[in-house]
C-alpha positions as CSV (number, residue, x, y, z in Angstrom):
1,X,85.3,152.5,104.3
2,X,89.0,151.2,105.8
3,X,89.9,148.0,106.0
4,X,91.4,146.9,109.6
5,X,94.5,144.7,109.1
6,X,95.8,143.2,112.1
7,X,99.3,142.4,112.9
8,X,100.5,139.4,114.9
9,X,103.7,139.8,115.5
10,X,105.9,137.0,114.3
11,X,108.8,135.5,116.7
12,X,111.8,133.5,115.4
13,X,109.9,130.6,116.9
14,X,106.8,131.2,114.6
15,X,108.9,131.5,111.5
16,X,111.0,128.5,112.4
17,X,107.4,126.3,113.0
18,X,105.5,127.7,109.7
19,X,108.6,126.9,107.7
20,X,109.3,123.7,109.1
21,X,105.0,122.7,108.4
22,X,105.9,123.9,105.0
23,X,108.7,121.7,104.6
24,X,107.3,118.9,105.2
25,X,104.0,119.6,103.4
26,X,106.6,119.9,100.3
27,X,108.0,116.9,101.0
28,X,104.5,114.9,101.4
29,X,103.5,116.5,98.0
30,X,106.6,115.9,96.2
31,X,107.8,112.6,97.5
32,X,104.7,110.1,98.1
33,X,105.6,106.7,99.2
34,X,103.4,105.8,96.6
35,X,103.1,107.2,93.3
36,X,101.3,105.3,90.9
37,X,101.6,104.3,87.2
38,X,100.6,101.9,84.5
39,X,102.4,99.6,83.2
40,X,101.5,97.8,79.8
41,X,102.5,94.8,78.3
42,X,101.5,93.5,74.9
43,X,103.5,90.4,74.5
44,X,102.0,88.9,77.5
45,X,99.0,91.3,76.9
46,X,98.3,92.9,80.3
47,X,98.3,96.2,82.0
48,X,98.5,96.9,86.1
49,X,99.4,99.8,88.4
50,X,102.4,99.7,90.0
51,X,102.9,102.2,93.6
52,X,106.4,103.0,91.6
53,X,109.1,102.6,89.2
54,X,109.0,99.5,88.1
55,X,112.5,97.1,86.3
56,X,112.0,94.0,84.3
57,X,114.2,90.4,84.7
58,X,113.8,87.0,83.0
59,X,115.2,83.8,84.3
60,X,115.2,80.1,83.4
61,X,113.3,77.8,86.1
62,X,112.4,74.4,86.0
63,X,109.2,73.8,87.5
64,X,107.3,70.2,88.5
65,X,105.0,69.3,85.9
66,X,106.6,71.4,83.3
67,X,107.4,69.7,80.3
68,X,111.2,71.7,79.5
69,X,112.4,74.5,81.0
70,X,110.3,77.5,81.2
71,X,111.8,81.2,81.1
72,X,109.6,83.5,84.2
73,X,110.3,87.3,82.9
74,X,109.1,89.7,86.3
75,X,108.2,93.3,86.0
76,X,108.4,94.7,89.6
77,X,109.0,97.9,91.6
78,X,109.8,97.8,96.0
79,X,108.2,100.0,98.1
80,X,110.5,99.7,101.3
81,X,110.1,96.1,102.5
82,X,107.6,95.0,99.9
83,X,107.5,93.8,96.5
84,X,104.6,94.3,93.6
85,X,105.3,92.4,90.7
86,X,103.4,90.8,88.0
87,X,105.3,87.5,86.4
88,X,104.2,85.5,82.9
89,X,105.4,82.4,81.7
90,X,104.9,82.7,77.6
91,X,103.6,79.4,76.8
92,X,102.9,78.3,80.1
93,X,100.0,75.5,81.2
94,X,98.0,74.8,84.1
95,X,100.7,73.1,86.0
96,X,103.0,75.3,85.8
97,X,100.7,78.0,87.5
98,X,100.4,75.6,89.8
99,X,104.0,75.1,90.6
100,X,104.6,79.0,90.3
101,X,102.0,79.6,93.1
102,X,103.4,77.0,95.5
103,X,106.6,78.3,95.1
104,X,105.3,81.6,96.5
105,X,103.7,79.7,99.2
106,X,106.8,78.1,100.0
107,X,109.2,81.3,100.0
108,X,107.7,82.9,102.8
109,X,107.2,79.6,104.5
110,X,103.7,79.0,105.2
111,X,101.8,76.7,106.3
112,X,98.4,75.3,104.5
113,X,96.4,76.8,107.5
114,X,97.2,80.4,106.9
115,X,96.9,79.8,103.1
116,X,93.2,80.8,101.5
117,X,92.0,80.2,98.3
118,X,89.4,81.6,96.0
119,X,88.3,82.1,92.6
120,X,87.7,85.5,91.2
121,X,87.3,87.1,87.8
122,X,90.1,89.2,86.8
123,X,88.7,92.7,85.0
124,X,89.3,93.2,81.1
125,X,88.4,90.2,78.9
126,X,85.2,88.6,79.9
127,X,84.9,85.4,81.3
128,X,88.7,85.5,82.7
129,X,89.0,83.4,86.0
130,X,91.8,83.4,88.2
131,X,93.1,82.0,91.7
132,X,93.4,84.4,94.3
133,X,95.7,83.2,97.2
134,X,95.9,85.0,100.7
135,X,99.0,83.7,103.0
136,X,101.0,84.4,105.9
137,X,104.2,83.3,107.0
138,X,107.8,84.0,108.2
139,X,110.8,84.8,106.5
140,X,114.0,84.8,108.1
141,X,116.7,86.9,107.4
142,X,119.6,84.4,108.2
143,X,119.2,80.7,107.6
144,X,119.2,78.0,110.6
145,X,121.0,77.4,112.7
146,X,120.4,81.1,113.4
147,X,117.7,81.8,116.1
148,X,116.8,85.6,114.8
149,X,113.4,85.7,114.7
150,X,111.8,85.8,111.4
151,X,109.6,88.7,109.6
152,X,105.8,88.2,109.9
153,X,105.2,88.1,106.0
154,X,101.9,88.3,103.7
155,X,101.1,87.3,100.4
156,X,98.1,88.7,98.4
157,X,98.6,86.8,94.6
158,X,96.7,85.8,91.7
159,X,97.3,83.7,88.7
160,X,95.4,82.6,85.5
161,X,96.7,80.1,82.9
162,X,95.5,81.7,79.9
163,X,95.1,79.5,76.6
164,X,94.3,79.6,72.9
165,X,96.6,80.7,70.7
166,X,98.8,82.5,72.7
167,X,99.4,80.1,76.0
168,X,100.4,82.0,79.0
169,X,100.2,82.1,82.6
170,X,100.2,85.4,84.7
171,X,100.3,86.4,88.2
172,X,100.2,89.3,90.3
173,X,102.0,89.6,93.8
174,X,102.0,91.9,96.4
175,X,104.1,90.3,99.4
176,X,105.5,92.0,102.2
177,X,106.1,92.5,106.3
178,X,102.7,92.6,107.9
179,X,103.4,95.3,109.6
180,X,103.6,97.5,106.7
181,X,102.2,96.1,103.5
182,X,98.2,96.9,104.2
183,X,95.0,94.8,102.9
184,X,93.5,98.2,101.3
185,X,97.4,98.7,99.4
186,X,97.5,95.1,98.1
187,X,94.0,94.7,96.9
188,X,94.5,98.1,94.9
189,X,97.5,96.7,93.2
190,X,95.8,93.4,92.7
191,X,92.6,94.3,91.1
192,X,94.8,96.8,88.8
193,X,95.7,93.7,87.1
194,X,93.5,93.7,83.6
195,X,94.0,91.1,80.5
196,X,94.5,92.9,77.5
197,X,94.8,90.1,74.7
């Protein structure tokens, strides 16, 4: 019995097209926009995935209703226009969640009718509530007097003052253009977040 093989002959402009499909299927592979790993940390005892390499700051603040200073250390990673971060304040209370949440509000400037709130239970340790906060607004790229128009912007962030012997507060934000930082993409970052101590 012989096999038939068939030959179809194969222009420059064929070659050119497979191996330009081929490129770019290499590059999807190799290069995704996201590429996700966990991140773990035990002092403030939580783990979340982050869409990317992530880098880690501290910085003194002082925030209405704390009682002294308060040091905010930020582990975060961009993705084009949009940050994922999660942020603790090591012996942190309920007002300074507070504070650190309006402060969010108020850096992408909106106002309390685009902001919702809502309670939910953050995964890991039982019994762990948090405040989940949905806002839009519009941040400029230049300050007034400049009429540029601003950046449609979205906030997906939780927080949770945690207490006991190790006082803490943590959040989680995923904020971005509109236009490019996605409901499905900020909800999978946000329910990453788990309480690990």
């Amino acid at each position: 019995m012989f096999s038939t093989l068939i030959v179809v002959p194969c222009t420059r402009r064929m070659a050119r097209l497979m191996f330009g499909f081929l490129a770019l299927v290499w590059l999807a592979g190799c290069s995704p926009k996201f590429d996700w790993r966990d991140v773990r940390q035990e002092e403030a005892g939580w783990l979340a995935s982050f869409p990317g390499k992530t880098v880690e700051v501290s910085r003194g603040l002082n925030l209405p209703g704390a009682a002294a200073p308060v040091t905010l250390t930020l582990r975060s990673t961009r993705i084009d226009e949009t940050l994922f971060a999660v942020g603790w304040v090591m012996n942190g209370s309920e007002p300074v969640r507070k504070s650190l949440e309006a402060a969010m509000i108020a850096n992408i400037n909106a106002v309390p009718s685009t902001v919702i709130h809502r309670r939910v239970t953050l995964s890991g340790r039982e019994g762990i509530a948090a405040t989940e906060v949905r806002a839009t607004g519009e941040v400029r790229a230049e300050p007034p007097p400049s009429n540029k128009p601003g950046v449609v912007t979205k906030l997906w962030m939780r927080t949770v003052t945690i207490g006991g012997s190790s006082p803490r507060v943590i959040e989680i934000i995923a904020v971005g253009p509109a236009n490019s930082l996605t409901e499905e993409v900020a909800e999978q970052f946000l329910e990453s977040l788990r309480i690990t101590n």
